[in-house]
NUVEXSE-981118 format. One record per residue (C-alpha): x, z, y; residue in three letters; residue number from 1. Coordinates in steps of 0.5 Angstrom, whole numbers. Each point is the difference from the previous one (the first is absolute). Layout:
% residues N
<<X; Z; Y>; "ALA"; NUM>;
...
//
This chain:
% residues 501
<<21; 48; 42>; "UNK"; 1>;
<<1; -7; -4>; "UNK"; 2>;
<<4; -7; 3>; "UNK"; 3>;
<<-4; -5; -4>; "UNK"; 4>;
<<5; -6; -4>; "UNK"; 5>;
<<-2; -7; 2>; "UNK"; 6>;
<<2; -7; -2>; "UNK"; 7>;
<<6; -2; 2>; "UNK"; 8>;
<<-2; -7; 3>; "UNK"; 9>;
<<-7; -4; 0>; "UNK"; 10>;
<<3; -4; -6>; "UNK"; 11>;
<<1; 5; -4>; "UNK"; 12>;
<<-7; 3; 1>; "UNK"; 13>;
<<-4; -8; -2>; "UNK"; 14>;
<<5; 0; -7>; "UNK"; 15>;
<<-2; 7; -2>; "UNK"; 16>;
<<-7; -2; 1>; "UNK"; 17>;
<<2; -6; -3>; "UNK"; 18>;
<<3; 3; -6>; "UNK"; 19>;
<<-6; 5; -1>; "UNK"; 20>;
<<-5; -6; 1>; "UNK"; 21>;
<<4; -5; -5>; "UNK"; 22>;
<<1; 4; -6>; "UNK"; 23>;
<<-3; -1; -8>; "UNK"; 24>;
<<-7; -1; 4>; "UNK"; 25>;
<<2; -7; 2>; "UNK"; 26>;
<<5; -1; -6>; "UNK"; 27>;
<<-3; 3; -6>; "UNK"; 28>;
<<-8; 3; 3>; "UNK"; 29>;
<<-1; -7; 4>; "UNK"; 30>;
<<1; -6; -5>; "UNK"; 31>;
<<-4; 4; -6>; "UNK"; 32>;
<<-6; 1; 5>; "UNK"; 33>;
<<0; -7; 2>; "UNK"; 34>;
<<0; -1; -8>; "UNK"; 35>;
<<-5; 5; -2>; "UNK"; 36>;
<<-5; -3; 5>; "UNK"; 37>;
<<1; -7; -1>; "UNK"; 38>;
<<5; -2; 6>; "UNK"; 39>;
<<-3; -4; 5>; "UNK"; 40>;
<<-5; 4; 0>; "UNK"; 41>;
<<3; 6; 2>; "UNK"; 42>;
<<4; -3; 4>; "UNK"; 43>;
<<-5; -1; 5>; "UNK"; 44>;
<<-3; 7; 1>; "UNK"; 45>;
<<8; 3; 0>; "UNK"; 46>;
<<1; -5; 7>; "UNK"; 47>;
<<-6; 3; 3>; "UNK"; 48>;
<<2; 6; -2>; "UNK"; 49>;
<<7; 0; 3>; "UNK"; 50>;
<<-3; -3; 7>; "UNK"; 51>;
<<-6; 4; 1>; "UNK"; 52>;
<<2; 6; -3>; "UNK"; 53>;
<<7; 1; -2>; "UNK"; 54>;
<<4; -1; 6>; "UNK"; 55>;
<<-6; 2; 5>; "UNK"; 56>;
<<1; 7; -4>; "UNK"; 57>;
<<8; 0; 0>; "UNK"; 58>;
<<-1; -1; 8>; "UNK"; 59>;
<<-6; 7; -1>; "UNK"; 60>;
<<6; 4; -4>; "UNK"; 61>;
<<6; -3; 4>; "UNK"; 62>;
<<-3; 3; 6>; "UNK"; 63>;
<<-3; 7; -2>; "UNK"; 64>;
<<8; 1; -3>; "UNK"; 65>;
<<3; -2; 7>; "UNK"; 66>;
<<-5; 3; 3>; "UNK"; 67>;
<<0; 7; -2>; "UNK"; 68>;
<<8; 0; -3>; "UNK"; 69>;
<<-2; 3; -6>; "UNK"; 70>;
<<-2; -1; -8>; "UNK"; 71>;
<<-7; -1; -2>; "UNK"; 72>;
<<-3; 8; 1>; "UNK"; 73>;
<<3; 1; 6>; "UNK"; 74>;
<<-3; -7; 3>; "UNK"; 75>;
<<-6; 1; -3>; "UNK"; 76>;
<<-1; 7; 3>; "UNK"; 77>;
<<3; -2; 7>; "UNK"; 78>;
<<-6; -6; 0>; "UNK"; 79>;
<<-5; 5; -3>; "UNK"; 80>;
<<1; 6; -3>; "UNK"; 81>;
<<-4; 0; -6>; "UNK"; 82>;
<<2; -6; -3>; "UNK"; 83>;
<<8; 4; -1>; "UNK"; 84>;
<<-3; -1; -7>; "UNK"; 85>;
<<-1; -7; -1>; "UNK"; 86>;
<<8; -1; 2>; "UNK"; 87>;
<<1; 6; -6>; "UNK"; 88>;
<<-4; -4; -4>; "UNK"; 89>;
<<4; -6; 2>; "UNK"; 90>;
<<6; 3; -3>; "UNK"; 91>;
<<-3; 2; -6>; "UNK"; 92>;
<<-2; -8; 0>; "UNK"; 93>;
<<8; -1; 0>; "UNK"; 94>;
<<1; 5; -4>; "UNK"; 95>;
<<-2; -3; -7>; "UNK"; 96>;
<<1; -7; 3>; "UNK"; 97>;
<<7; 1; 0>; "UNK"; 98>;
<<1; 4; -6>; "UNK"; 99>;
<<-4; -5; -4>; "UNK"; 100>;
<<4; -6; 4>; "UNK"; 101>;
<<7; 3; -2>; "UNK"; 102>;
<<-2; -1; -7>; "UNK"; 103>;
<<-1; -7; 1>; "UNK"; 104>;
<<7; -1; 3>; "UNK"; 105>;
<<2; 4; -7>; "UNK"; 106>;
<<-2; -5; -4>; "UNK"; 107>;
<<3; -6; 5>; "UNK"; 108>;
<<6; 3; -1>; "UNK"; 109>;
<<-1; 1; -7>; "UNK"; 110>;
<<-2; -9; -1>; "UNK"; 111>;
<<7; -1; 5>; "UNK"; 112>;
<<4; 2; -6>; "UNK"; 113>;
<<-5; -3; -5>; "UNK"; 114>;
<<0; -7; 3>; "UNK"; 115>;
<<8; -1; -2>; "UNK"; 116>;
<<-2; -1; -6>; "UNK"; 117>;
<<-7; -1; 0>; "UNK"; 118>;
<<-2; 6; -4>; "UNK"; 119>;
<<-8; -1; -1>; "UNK"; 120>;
<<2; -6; -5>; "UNK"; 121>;
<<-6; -4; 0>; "UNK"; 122>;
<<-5; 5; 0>; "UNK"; 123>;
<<1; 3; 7>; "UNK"; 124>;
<<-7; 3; 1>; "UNK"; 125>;
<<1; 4; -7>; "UNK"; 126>;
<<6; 2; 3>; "UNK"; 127>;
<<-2; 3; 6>; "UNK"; 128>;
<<-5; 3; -3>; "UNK"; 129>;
<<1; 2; -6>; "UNK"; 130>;
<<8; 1; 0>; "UNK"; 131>;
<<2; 1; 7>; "UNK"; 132>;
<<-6; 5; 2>; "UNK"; 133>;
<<-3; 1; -7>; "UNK"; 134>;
<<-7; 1; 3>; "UNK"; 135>;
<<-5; 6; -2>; "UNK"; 136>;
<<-5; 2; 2>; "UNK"; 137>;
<<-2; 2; 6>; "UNK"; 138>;
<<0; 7; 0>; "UNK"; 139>;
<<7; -1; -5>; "UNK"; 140>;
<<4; 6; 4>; "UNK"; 141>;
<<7; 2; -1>; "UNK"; 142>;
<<2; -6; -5>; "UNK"; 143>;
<<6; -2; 4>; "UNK"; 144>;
<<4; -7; 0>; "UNK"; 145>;
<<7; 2; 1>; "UNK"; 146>;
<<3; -7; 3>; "UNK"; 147>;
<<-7; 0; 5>; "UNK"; 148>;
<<2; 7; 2>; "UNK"; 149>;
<<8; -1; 1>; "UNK"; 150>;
<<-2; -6; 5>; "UNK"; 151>;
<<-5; 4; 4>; "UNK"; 152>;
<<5; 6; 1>; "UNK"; 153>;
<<4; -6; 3>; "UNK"; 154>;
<<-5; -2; 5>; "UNK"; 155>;
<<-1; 7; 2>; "UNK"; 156>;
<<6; 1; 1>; "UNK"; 157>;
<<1; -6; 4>; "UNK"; 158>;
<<-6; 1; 4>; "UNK"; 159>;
<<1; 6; 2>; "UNK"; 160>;
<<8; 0; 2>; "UNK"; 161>;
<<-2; -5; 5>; "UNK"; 162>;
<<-6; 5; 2>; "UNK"; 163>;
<<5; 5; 2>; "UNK"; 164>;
<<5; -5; 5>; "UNK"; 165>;
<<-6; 1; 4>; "UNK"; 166>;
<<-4; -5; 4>; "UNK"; 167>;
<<7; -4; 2>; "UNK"; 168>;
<<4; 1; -4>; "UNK"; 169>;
<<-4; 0; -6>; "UNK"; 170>;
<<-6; -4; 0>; "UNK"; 171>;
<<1; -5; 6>; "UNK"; 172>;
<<7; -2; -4>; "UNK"; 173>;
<<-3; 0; -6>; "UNK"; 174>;
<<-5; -6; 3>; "UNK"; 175>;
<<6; -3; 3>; "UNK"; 176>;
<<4; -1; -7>; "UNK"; 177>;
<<-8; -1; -5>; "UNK"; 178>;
<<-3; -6; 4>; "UNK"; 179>;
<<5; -4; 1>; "UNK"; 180>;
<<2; 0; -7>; "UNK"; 181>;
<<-8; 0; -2>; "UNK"; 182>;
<<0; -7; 4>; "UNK"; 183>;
<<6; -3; -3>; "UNK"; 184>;
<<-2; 3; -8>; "UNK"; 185>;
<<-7; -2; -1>; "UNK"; 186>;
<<1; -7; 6>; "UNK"; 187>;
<<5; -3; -7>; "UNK"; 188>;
<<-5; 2; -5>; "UNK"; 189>;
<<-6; -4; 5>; "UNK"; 190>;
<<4; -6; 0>; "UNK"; 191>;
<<2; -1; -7>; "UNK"; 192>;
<<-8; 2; -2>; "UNK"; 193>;
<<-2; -5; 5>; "UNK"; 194>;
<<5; -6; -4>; "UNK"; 195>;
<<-3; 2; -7>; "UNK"; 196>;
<<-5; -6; -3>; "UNK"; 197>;
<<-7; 2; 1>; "UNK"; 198>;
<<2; 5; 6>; "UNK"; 199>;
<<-6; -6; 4>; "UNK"; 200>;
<<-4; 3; -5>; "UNK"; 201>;
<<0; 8; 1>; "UNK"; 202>;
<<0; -1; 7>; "UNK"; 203>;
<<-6; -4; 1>; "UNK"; 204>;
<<-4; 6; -4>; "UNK"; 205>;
<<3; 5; 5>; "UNK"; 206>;
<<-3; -4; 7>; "UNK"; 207>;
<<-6; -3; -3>; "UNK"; 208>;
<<-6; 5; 2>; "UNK"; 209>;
<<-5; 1; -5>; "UNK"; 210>;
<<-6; 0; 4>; "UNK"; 211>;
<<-5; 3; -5>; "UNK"; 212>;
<<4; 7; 0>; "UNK"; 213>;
<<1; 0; 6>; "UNK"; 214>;
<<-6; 6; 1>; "UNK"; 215>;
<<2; 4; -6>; "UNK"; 216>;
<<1; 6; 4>; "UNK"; 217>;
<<6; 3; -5>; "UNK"; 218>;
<<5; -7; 3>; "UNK"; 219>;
<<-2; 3; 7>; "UNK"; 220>;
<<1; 8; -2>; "UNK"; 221>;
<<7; -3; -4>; "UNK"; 222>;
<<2; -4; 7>; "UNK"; 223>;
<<-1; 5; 5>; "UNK"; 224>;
<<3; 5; -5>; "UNK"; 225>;
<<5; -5; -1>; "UNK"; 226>;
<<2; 0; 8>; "UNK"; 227>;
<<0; 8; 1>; "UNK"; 228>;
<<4; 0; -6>; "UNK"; 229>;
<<6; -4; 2>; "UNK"; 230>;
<<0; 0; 8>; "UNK"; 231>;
<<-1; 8; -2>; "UNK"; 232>;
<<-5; 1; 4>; "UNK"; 233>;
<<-6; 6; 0>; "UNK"; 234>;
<<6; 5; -3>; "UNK"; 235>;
<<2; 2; 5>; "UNK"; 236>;
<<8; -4; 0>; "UNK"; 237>;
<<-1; -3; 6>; "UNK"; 238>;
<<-2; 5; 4>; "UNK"; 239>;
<<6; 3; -3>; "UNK"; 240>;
<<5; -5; 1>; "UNK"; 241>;
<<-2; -2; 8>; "UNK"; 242>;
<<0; 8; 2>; "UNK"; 243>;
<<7; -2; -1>; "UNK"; 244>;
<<-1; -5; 6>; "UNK"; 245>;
<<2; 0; 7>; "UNK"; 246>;
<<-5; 2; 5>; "UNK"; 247>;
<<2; -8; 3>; "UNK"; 248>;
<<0; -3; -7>; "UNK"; 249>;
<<-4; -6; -1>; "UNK"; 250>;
<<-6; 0; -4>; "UNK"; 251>;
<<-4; -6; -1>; "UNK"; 252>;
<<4; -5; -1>; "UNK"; 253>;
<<4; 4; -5>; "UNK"; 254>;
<<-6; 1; -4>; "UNK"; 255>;
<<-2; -8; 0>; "UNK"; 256>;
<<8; -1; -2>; "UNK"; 257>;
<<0; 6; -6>; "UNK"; 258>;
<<-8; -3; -2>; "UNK"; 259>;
<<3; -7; -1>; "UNK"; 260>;
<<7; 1; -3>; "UNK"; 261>;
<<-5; 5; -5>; "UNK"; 262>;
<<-4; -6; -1>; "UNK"; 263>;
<<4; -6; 0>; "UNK"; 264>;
<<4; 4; -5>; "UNK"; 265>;
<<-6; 1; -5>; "UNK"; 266>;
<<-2; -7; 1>; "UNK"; 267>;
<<8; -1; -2>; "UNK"; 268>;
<<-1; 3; -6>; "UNK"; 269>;
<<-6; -3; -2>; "UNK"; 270>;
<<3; -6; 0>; "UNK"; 271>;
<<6; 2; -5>; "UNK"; 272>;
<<-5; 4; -5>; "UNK"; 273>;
<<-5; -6; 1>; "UNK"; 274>;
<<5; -6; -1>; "UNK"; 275>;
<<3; 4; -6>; "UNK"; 276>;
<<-7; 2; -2>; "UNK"; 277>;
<<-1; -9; 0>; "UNK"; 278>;
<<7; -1; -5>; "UNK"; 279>;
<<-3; 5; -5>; "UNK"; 280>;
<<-7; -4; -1>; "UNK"; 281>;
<<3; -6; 1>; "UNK"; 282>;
<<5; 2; -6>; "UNK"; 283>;
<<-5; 3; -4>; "UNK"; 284>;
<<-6; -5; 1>; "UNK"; 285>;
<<-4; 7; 3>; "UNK"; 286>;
<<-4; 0; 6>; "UNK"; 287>;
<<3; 5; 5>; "UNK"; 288>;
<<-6; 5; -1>; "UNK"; 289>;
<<0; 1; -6>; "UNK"; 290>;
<<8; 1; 0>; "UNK"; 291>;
<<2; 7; -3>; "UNK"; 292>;
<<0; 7; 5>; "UNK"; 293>;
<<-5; 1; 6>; "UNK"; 294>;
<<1; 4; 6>; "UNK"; 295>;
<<8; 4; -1>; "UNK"; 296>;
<<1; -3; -6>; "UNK"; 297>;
<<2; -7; 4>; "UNK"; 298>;
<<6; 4; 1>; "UNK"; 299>;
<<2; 3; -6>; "UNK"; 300>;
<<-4; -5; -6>; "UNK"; 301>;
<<-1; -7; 4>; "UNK"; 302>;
<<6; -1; 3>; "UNK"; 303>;
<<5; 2; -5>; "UNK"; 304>;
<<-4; -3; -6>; "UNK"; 305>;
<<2; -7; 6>; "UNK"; 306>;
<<8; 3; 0>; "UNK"; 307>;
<<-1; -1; -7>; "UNK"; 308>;
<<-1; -9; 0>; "UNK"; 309>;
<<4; -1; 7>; "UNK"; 310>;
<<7; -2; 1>; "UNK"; 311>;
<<4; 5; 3>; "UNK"; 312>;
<<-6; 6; -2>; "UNK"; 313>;
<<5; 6; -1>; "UNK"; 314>;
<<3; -2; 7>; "UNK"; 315>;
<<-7; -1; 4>; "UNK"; 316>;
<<-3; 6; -3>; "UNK"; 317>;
<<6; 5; 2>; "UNK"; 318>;
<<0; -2; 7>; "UNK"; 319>;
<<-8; 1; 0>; "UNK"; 320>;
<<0; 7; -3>; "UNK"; 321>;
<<6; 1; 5>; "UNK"; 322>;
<<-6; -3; 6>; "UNK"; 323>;
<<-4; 5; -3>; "UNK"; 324>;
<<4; 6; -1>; "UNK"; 325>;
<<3; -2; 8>; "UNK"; 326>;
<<-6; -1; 3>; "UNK"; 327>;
<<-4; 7; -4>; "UNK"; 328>;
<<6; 4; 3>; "UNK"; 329>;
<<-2; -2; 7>; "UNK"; 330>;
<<-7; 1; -1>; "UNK"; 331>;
<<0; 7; -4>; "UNK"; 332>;
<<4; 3; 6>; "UNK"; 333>;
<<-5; -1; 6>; "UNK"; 334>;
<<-6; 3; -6>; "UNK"; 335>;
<<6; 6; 0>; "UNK"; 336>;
<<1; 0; 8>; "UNK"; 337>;
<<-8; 3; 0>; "UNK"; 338>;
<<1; 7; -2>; "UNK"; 339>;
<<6; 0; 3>; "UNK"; 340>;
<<-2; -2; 7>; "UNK"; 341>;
<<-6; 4; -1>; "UNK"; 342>;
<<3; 7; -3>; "UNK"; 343>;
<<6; 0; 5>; "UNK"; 344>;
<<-4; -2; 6>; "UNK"; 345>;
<<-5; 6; -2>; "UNK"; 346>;
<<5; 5; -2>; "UNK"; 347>;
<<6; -2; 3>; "UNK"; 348>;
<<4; -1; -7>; "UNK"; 349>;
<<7; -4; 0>; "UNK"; 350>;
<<0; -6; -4>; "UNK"; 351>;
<<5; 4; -5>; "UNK"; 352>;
<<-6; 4; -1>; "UNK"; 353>;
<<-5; -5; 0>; "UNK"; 354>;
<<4; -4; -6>; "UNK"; 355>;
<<0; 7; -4>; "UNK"; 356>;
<<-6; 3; 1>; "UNK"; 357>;
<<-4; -6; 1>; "UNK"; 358>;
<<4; -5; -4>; "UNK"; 359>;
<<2; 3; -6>; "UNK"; 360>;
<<-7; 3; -2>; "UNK"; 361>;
<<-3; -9; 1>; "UNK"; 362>;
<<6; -1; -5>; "UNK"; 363>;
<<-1; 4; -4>; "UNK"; 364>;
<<-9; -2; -1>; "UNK"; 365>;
<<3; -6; -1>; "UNK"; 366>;
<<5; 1; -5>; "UNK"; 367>;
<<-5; 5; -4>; "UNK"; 368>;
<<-6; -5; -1>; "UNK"; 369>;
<<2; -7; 1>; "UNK"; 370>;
<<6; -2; -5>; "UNK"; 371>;
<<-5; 3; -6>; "UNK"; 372>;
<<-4; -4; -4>; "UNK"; 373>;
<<-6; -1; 4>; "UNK"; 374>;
<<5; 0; 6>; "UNK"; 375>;
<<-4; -8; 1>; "UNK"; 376>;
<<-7; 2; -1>; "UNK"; 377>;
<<2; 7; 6>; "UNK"; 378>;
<<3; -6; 5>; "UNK"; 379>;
<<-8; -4; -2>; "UNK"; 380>;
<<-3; 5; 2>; "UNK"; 381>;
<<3; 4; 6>; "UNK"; 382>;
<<1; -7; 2>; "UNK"; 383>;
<<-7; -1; 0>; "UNK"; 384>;
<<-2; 6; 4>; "UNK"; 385>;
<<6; -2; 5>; "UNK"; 386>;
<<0; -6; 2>; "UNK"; 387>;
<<-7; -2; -2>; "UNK"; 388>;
<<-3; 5; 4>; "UNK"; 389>;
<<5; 6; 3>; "UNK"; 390>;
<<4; -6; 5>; "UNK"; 391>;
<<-7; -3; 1>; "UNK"; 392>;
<<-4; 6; 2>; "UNK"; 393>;
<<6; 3; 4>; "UNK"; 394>;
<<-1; -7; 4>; "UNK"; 395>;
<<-6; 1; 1>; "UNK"; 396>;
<<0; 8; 2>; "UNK"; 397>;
<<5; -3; 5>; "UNK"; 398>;
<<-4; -5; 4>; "UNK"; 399>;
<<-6; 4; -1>; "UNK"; 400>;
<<4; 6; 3>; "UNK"; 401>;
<<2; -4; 6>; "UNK"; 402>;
<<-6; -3; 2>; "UNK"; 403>;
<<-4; 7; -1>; "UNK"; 404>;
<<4; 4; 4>; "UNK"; 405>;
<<-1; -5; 6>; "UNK"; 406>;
<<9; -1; 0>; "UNK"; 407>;
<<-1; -8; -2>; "UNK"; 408>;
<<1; -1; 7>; "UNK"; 409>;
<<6; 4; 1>; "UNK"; 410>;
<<4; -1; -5>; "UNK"; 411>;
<<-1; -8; 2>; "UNK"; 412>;
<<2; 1; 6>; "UNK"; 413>;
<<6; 4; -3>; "UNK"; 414>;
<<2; -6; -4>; "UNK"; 415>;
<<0; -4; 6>; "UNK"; 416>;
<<4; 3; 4>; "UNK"; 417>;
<<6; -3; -3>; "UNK"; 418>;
<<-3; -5; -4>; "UNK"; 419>;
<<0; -8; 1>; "UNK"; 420>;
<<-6; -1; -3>; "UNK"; 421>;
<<-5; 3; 3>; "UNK"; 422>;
<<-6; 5; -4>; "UNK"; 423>;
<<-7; -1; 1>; "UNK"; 424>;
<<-7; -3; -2>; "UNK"; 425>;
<<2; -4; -6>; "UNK"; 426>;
<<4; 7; -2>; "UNK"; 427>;
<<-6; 4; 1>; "UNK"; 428>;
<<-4; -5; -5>; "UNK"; 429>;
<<5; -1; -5>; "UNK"; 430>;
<<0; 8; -1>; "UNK"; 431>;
<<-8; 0; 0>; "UNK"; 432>;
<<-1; -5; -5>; "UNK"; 433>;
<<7; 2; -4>; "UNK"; 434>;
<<-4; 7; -1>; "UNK"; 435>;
<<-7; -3; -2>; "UNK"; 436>;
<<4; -5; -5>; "UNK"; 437>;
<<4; 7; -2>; "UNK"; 438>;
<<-6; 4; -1>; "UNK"; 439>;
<<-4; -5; -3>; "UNK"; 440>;
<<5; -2; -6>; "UNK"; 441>;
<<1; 7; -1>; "UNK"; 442>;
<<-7; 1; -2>; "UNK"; 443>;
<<0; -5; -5>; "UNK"; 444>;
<<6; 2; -2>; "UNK"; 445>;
<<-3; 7; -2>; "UNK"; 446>;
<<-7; -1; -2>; "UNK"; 447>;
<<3; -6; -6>; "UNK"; 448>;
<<5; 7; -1>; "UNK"; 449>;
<<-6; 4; -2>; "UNK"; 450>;
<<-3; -6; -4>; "UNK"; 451>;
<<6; 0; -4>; "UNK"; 452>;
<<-1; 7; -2>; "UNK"; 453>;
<<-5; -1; -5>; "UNK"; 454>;
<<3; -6; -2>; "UNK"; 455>;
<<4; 3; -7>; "UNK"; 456>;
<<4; -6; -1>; "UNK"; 457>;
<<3; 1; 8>; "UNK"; 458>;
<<6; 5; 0>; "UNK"; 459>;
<<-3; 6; 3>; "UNK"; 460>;
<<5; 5; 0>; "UNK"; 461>;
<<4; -5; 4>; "UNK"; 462>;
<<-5; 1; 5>; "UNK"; 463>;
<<-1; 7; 0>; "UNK"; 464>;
<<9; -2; 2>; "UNK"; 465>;
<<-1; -3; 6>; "UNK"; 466>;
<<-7; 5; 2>; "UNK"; 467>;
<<5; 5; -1>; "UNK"; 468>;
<<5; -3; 4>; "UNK"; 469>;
<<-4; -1; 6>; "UNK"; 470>;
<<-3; 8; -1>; "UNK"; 471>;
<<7; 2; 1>; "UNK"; 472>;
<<2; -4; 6>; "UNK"; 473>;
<<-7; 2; 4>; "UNK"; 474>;
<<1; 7; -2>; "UNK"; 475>;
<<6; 0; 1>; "UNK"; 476>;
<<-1; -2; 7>; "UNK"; 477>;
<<-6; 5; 1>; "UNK"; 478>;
<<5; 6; -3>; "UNK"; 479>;
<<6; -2; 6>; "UNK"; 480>;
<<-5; -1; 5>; "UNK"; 481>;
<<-2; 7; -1>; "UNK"; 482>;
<<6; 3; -1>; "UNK"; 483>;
<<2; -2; 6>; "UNK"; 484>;
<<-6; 0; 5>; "UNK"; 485>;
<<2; 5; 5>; "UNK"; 486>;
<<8; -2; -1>; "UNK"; 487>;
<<2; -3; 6>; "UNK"; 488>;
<<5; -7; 0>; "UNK"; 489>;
<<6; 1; 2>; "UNK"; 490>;
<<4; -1; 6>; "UNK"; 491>;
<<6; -5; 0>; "UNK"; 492>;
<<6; 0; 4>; "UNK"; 493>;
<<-2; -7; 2>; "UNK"; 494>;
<<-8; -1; 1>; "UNK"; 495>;
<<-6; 4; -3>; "UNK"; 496>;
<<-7; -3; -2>; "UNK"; 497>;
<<-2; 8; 0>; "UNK"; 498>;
<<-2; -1; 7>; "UNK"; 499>;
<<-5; -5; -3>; "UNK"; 500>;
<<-2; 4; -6>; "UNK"; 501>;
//
């Protein structure tokens, strides 16, 4: 029998459910989806997306963790015994976000050292590209980029010395140091952005809606991605981290105040990309859409080339790359957390096991595919198969599993238990249209997928990538479900979701 570790204080939860929602997803992911899909029109459905899906589902996963004080196969099998699956499919989801994340933050730690000297001279998207990543082909395995490698050990390593402090002294320390860093950091490089000339400029491009693409089903799909990726919803870190709550902790308002920190800070950061987005058309005489580098390539092609025109651009790209790396680190441990959670509370594991047995085979994937030359096309596309379908397709399985075993009702009543705002109606509505839009997006997604596969001049292999990642997440989960069927959860020294197993 096993004594289950919890947050040392309500505070300490809110920052590292903080800390996972605001990571690169707002700084880095955020501002180049607003960019790819024309601002203001992306915009819009990203707030619908958070009020009616993103923060009602966070309430859903906050409740099944609590509720059932476990990771995601144990809650999942706690709520209905064959859906064990989706929660070890859930950790196959984190699994391959978090070793592609991990090189993302490599190769903003990477820019922190470059920044000083404004390394990518005055072409910074040959620079990224062709010097730094040296980009292949997609299938270019086994090419290794020393530099990109060293930084991702780095990370590694950092992530998973914080990983064996434990919940306290690991991961909720680590919070409390990262996101009040995080807001000082990147609120300097929001506040020069906003005095740069032209910054009006970009800023009306972010807030003005595009009325004619508001039906493209792909901004839809990118947004409500966009808010699965960064709240980390649908992947089970969540259900991760409030299985760590006390049985009396409060639920709803935490989930209101971690959805509007996470938003607020994205729309932060839409504002200081953006404002500088405005300088360099401005300077350049450019219109902001025709501006060099779409989605990723903000970070690391367009906002470099800005550093190179402004005043002061070595010590604002410094503290941005650091933003990026702080905020990276506080995201990357709550993906890490879900195998953690789930293996120790299926098996009984320590976290000393978990880091070796767990932790250093992750590490070690994403050292061995990711700093190689088609390190960037690998990270496209697992990126692809990951947030654009694996966390959506795992919110939907939640919502659906709730409402199909007929335990919607109770876990709201589990959630108002000790919550101030109450669950009900409007909650239940949220869901269903939730799962419709899911479902709905999903299909579009898939069907413009199989187009593109008789198209010769779309990348195919990229799409046999991220088909390949989703098959080994799905089996992946089916495989562990099997395996354990007849293994029953086991007992704990404090509570036991065994009896509702």
């Amino acid at each position: 029998m096993t004594t289950r570790e919890t947050w040392g204080t309500r505070a300490g939860f809110i920052l590292a459910a903080a800390g996972s929602a605001i990571g690169l997803g707002n700084i880095w992911r955020f501002p180049g989806e607003a960019y790819q899909f024309g601002g203001g029109a992306f915009l819009l459905p990203y707030l619908f997306a958070i009020l009616t899906a993103g923060i009602p589902l966070l309430l859903l996963e906050y409740t099944i963790g609590r509720r059932y004080q476990a990771g995601p196969p144990s809650a999942f099998r706690a709520l209905y015994r064959p859906a064990e699956g989706i929660g070890w499919w859930q950790n196959g989801i984190a699994f391959f976000l978090a070793t592609f994340y991990a090189v993302i933050i490599a190769w903003a730690l990477c820019y922190v050292f470059f920044a000083p000297g404004l390394a990518w001279g005055d072409d910074a998207g040959a620079f990224f590209g062709v010097e730094f990543l040296a980009a292949g082909a997609p299938l270019d395995f086994f090419e290794y980029r020393p530099v990109m490698l060293a930084a991702l050990v780095a990370v590694w390593a950092l992530v998973l010395l914080i990983m064996a402090g434990g919940v306290r002294k690991g991961v909720e320390l680590a919070n409390r140091i990262c996101i009040p860093l995080l807001v000082v950091l990147f609120g300097v490089v929001v506040v020069r952005a906003l005095t740069l000339e032209g910054a009006v400029d970009g800023l009306n491009a972010f807030f003005t809606p595009q009325w004619d693409r508001i039906g493209d089903y792909e901004i839809w799909l990118a947004a409500y991605a966009q808010v699965f990726f960064s709240l980390s919803i649908g992947m089970g870190t969540m259900i991760a981290y409030s299985s760590y709550l006390r049985k009396r902790s409060e639920l709803s308002t935490t989930a209101v105040t971690v959805g509007f920190a996470n938003s607020s800070f994205e729309l932060l950061a839409g504002i200081g990309v953006f404002s500088v987005l405005g300088f360099m058309s401005n300077a350049n005489g450019v219109p902001i859409d025709q501006l060099v580098g779409t989605g990723g390539g903000v970070a690391f092609v367009t906002f470099p080339t800005i550093l190179s025109q402004m005043p002061g651009g070595a010590f604002i790209g410094v503290l941005f790359f650091a933003t990026l790396v702080v905020a990276g680190v506080s995201s990357l441990i709550s993906m890490v957390i879900v195998p953690f959670s789930s293996f120790e509370d299926r098996f009984g594991w320590s976290r000393k096991k978990s880091v070796l047995v767990l932790g250093v085979p992750m590490a070690a994937f994403s050292l061995l595919v990711y700093p190689t030359a088609n390190g960037s096309s690998m990270v496209d596309a697992v990126d692809f198969a990951v947030s654009g379908y694996g966390l959506v397709f795992g919110g939907l399985a939640t919502i659906v599993l709730a409402f199909a075993t007929g335990k919607i009702k109770a876990l709201a009543a589990e959630a108002n238990r000790t919550s101030m705002l109450k669950l009900g109606t409007v909650w239940y509505v949220c869901l269903g249209l939730t799962s419709v839009a899911l479902a709905y997006t999903l299909y579009r997604s898939i069907e413009g997928q199989i187009a593109d596969l008789s198209d010769p001049e779309v990348a195919n292999e990229l799409i046999y990538i991220n088909w390949g990642v989703g098959g080994a997440m799905i089996l992946f989960g089916a495989v562990m479900t099997a395996v354990l069927w007849r293994r029953p959860l086991p007992q704990r020294a404090d509570e036991s979701v065994a009896a509702t197993a």
